[in-house]
C-alpha positions as CSV (number, residue, x, y, z in Angstrom):
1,X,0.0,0.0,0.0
2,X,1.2,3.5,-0.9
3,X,0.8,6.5,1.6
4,X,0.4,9.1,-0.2
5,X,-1.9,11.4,2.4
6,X,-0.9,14.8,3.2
7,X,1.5,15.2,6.0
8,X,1.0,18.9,6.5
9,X,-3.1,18.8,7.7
10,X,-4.5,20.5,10.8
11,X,-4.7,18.2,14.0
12,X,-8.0,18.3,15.9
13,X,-6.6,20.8,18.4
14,X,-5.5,22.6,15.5
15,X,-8.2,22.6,13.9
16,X,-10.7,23.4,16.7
17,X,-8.5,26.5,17.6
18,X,-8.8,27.9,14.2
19,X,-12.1,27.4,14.2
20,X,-12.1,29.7,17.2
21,X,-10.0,32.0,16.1
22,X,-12.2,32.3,12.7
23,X,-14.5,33.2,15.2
24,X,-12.8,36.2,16.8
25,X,-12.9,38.2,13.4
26,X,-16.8,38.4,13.8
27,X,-15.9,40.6,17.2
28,X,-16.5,44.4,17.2
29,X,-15.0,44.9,20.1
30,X,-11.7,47.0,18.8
31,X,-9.1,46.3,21.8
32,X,-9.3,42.2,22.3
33,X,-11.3,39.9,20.2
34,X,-11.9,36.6,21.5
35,X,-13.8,33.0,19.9
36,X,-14.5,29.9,21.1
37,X,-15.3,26.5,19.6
38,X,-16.9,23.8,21.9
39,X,-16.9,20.1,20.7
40,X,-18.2,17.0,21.8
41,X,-16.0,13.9,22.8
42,X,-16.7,12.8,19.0
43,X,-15.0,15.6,17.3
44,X,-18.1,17.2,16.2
45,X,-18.2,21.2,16.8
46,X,-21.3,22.0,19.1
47,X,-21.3,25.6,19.1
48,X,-19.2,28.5,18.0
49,X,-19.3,32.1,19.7
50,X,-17.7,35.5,19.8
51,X,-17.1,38.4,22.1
52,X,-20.0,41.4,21.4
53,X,-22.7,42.9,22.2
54,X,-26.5,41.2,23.8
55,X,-28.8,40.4,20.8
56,X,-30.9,43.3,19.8
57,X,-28.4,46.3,21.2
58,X,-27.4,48.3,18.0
59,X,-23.5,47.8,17.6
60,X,-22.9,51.1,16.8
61,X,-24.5,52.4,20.1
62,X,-22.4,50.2,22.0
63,X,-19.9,51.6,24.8
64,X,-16.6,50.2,23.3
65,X,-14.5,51.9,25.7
66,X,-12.4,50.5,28.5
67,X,-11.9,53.5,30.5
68,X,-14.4,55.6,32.2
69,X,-17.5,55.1,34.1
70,X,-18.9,51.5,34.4
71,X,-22.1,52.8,32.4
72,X,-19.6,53.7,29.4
73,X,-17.3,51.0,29.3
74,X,-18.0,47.8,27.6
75,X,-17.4,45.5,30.7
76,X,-21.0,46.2,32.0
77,X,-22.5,44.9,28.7
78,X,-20.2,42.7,26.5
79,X,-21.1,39.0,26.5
80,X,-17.9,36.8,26.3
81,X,-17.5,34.4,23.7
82,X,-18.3,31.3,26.4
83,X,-21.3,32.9,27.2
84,X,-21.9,33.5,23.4
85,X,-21.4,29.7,22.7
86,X,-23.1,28.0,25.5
87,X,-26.3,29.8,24.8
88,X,-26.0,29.8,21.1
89,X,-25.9,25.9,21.5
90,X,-29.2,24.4,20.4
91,X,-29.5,20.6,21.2
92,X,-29.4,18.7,24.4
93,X,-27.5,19.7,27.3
94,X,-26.4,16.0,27.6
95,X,-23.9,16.7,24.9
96,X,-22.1,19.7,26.4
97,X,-21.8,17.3,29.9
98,X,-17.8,16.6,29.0
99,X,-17.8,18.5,26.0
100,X,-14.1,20.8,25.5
101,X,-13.9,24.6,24.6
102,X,-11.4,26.0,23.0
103,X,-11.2,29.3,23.4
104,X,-8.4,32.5,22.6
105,X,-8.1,33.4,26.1
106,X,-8.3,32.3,29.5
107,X,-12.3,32.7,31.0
108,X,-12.6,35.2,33.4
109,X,-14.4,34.1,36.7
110,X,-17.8,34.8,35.3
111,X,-17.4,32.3,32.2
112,X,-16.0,29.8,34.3
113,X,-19.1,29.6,36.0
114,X,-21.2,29.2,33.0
115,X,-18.3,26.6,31.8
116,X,-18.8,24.4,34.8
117,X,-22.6,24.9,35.2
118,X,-23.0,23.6,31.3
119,X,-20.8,20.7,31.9
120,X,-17.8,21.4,29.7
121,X,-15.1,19.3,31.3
122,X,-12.1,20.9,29.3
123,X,-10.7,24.4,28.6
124,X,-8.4,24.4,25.8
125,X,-7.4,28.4,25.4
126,X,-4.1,30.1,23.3
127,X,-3.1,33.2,25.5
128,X,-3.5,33.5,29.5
129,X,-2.5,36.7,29.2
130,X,-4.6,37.7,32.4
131,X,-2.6,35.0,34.6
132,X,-2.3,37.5,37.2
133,X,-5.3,39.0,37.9
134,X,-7.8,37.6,40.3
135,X,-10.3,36.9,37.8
136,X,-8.1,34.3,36.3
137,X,-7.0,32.7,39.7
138,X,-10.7,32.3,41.1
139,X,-11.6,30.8,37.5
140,X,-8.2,28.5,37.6
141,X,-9.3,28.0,41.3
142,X,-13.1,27.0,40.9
143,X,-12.0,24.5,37.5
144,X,-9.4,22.7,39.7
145,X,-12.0,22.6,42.9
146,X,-15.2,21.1,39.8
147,X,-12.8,18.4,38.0
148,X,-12.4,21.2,34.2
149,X,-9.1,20.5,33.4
150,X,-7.5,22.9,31.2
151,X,-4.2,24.0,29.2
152,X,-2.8,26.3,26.9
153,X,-1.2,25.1,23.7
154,X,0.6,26.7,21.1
155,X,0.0,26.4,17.2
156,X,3.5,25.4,15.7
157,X,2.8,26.2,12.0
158,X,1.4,29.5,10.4
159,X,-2.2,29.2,9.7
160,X,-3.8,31.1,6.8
161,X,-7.1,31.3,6.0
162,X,-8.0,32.1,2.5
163,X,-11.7,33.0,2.0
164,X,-11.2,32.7,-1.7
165,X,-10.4,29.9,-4.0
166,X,-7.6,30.5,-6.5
167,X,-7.7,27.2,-7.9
């Protein structure tokens, strides 16, 4: 028998992760854009989700700032990717019980609730950029205390995405 399959293809993680980070570019917020990508233990993508603003509030009345008043900063309104996933996910919860997200960056406190509650059981993420803050340690804190494991993982090769086909 001759092999002659590519060698260069995306692993699941890899895969996954792009997948997320395709999902990012859909964010209006213009400081950090996040995505996420949650799967079932079969490989199959459950639900996809990006950082912006609650259905039905008009993007370009959004508070986008991060400095100011709570009322006109976007940390009072924004809905994380997580968030964005979980509830954009439209079969049973049965499926998301052990499910994995991947996800750009680290949860903050707030999504790791939602994580746990929903049953995701593992937090893939890219950046933990936020390692220090407490948000981070109480999420890191509450995933070790519920069984979510979670790590970070690096993409070795340079993945492009080409929305057009030249062929």
């Amino acid at each position: 028998m001759i092999n002659k399959q590519r060698k260069d293809y995306l692993n699941w993680d890899e895969y996954f992760m792009g997948i997320a980070r395709l999902s990012s570019m859909r964010s209006k917020d213009p400081n950090t854009q996040v995505g996420s990508c949650i799967v079932g233990n079969d490989n199959r993508i459950l639900s996809i989700g990006y950082n912006g603003a609650p259905n039905g509030y008009p993007d370009n009345n959004f508070p986008w700032d991060r400095n100011g008043d709570m009322q006109n900063t976007k940390y009072a309104y924004v809905c994380h990717s997580e968030m964005n996933a979980i509830l954009n996910y439209r079969g049973s919860r049965k499926d998301l019980e052990s499910a994995r997200i991947y996800v750009d960056l680290f949860p903050c406190n707030e999504c790791a609730k939602l994580i746990i509650q929903s049953g995701i059981k593992e937090v893939i993420y890219l950046s933990d950029k936020y390692k220090d803050t407490d948000s981070t340690i109480i999420s890191k804190k509450m995933f070790d205390e519920c069984g979510v494991k979670y790590h970070g993982m690096t993409i070795d090769k340079d993945i492009v995405i080409s929305l057009h086909n030249d062929k």
